[in-house]
C-alpha positions in Angstrom: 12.7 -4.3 16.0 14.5 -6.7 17.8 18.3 -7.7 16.8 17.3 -11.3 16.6 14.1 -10.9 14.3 16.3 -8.3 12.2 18.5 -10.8 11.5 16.1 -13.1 10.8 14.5 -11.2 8.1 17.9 -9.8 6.8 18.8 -13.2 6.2 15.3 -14.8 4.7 15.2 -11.9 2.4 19.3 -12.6 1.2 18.9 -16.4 1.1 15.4 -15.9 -0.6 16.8 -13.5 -3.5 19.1 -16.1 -4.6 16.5 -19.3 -6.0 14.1 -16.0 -7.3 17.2 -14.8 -9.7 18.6 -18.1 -10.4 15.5 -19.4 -11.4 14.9 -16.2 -13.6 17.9 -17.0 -15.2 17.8 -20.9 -15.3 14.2 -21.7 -16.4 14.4 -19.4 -19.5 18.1 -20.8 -20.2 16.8 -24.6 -19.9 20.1 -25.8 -18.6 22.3 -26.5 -15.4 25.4 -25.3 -17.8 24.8 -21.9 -17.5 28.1 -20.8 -16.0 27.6 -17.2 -16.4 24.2 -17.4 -14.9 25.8 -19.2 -11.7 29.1 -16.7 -11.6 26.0 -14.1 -11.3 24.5 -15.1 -8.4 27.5 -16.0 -6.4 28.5 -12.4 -7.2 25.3 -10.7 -6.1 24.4 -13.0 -3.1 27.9 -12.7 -1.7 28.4 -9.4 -1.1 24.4 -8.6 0.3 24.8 -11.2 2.6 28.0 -9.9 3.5 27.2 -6.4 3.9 24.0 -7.0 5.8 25.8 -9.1 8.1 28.6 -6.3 8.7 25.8 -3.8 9.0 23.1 -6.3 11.6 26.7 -6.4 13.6 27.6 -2.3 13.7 24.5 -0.2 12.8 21.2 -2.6 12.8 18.7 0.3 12.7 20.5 1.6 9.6 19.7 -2.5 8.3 16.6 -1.8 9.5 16.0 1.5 7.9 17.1 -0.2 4.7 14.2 -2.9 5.2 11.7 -0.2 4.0 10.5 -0.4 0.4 7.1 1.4 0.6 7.8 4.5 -1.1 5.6 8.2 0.2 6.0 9.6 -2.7 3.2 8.5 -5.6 6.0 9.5 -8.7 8.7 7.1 -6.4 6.2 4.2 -6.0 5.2 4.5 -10.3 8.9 4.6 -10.5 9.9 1.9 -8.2 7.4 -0.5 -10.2 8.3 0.3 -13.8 12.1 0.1 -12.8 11.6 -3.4 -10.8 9.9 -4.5 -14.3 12.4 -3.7 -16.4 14.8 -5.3 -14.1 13.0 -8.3 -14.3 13.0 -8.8 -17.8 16.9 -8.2 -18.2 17.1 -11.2 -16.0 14.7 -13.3 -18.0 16.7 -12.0 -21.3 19.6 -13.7 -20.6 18.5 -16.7 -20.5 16.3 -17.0 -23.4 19.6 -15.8 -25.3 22.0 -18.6 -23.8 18.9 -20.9 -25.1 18.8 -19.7 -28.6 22.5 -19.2 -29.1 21.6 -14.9 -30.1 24.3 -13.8 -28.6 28.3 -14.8 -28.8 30.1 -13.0 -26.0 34.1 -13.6 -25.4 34.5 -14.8 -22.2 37.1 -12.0 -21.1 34.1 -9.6 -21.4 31.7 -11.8 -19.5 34.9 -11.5 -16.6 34.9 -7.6 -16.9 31.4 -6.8 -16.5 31.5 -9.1 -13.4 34.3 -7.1 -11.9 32.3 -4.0 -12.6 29.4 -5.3 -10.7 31.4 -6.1 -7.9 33.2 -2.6 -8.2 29.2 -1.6 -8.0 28.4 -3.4 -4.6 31.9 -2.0 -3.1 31.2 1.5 -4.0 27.5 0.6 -2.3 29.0 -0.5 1.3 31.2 2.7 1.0 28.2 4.8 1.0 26.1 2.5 3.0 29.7 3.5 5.7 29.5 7.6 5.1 25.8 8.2 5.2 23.3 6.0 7.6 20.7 7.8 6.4 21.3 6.0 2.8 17.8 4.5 2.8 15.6 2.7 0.2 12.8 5.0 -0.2 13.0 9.1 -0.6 12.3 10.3 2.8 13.7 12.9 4.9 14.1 11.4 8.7 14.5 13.2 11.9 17.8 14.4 12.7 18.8 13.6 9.3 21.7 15.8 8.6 23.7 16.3 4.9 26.5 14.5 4.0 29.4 16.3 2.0 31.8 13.6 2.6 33.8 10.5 0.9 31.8 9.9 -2.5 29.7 12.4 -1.7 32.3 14.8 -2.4 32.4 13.5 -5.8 28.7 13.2 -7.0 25.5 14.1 -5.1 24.5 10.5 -5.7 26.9 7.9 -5.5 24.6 5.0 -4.4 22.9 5.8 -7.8 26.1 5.6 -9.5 26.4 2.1 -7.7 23.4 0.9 -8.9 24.0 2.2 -12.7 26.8 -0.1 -12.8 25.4 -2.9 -12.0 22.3 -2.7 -14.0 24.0 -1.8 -17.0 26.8 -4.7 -16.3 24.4 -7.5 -16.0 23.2 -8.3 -19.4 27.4 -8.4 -20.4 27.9 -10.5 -17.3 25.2 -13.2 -18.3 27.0 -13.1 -22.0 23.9 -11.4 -23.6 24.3 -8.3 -25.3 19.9 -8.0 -26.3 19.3 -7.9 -22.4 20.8 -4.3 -22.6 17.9 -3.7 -24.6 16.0 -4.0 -21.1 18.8 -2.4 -18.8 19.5 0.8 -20.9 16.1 2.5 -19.8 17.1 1.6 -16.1 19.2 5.1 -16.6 16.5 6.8 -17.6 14.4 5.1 -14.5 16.7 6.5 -12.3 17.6 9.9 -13.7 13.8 10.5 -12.4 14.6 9.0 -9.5 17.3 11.3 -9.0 15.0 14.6 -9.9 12.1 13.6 -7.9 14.7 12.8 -5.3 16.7 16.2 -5.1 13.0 18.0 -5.1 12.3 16.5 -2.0 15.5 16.8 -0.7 15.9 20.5 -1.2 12.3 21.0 0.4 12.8 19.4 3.8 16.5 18.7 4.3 18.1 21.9 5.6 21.6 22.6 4.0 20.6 20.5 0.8 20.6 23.2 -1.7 23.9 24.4 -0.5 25.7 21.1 -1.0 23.9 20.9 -4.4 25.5 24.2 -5.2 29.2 22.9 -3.6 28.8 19.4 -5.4 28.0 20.3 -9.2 27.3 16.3 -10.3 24.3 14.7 -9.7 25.6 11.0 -11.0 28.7 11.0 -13.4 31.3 13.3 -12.5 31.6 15.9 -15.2 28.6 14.8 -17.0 25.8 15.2 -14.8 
């Protein structure tokens, strides 16, 4: 693929993400004034559109591995829908909640949970920068080789851990504490993830059981 058309489907997809949340969060909510709701967005859609700019400018077929969602593995693609559901509805949550007045959130904890996400997307472009084989389905490539380094030192799966952050951070950063309702079983989405993952990995990546036996923590350091 092209730079040029890269870009211009990196870009359609980043600009396109941002209406799809915001009106998941804003249609529910009824209302303009839902700060939290905008704070959210500008948090999420800065940071993709800045790391897929960084990354279309250094290492565009890593972008463009990235691009692929179709899934090979049926137990990934079963996965990959349930989880994108339950994502979904943590989003729509939210705003029902601001609507309805369910849930009274300081604002100092609202402020935290946004941090955390952005913690999230930073620990994200760090792996996205130690491994460009980081992609967004479980496949092996050719020439894919294991990395032991960076985060990866620290948990086998520190995109994962990433990604747990911000799911679990979202419902606190929209002020509603029922969305987590929703985002709790996200964990359990991807601790499967995770399993299914490793089972391919140690199959047909050479060296993967090894650095599984190096690197004791799947996702949480001394936890599992």
């Amino acid at each position: 693929m092209g730079r040029g058309r890269l870009a211009v489907l990196v870009l359609l997809r980043v600009v396109l993400l941002v209406p799809l949340i915001g009106g998941l969060l804003l249609v529910p909510a009824g209302s303009w004034g839902y700060w939290e709701a905008w704070v959210y967005c500008g948090i999420f859609f800065v940071p993709t559109l800045v790391i897929s700019l960084y990354f279309l400018a250094r290492d565009p077929a890593f972008l463009e591995r990235r691009m692929k969602w179709r899934e090979k593995e049926r137990r990934q693609q079963v996965g990959q829908s349930i989880m994108s559901l339950l994502y979904i509805i943590s989003i729509l949550i939210p705003g029902f909640d601001y609507r309805y007045g369910w849930s009274k959130m300081p604002v100092a904890l609202v402020l935290a949970a946004d941090a955390v996400i952005l913690g999230g997307f930073l620990l994200v472009l760090r792996v996205f920068q130690e491994n460009r084989y980081a992609a967004s389905t479980v496949e092996v490539e050719a020439g894919q080789q294991v990395i032991s380094s960076g985060p990866y030192a620290v948990v086998r799966h520190p995109m994962y851990l990433g990604a747990l952050l911000m799911f679990l951070f979202t419902p606190l950063a929209l002020g509603s504490y029922w969305a987590l309702l929703a985002a709790l079983p996200l964990t359990g989405g991807l601790v499967l993830r995770i399993r299914n993952e490793e089972a391919v990995l140690r199959r047909e990546l050479p060296g993967y059981a090894e650095y599984c036996r190096k690197v004791r923590w799947r996702l949480i350091p001394r936890a599992w």
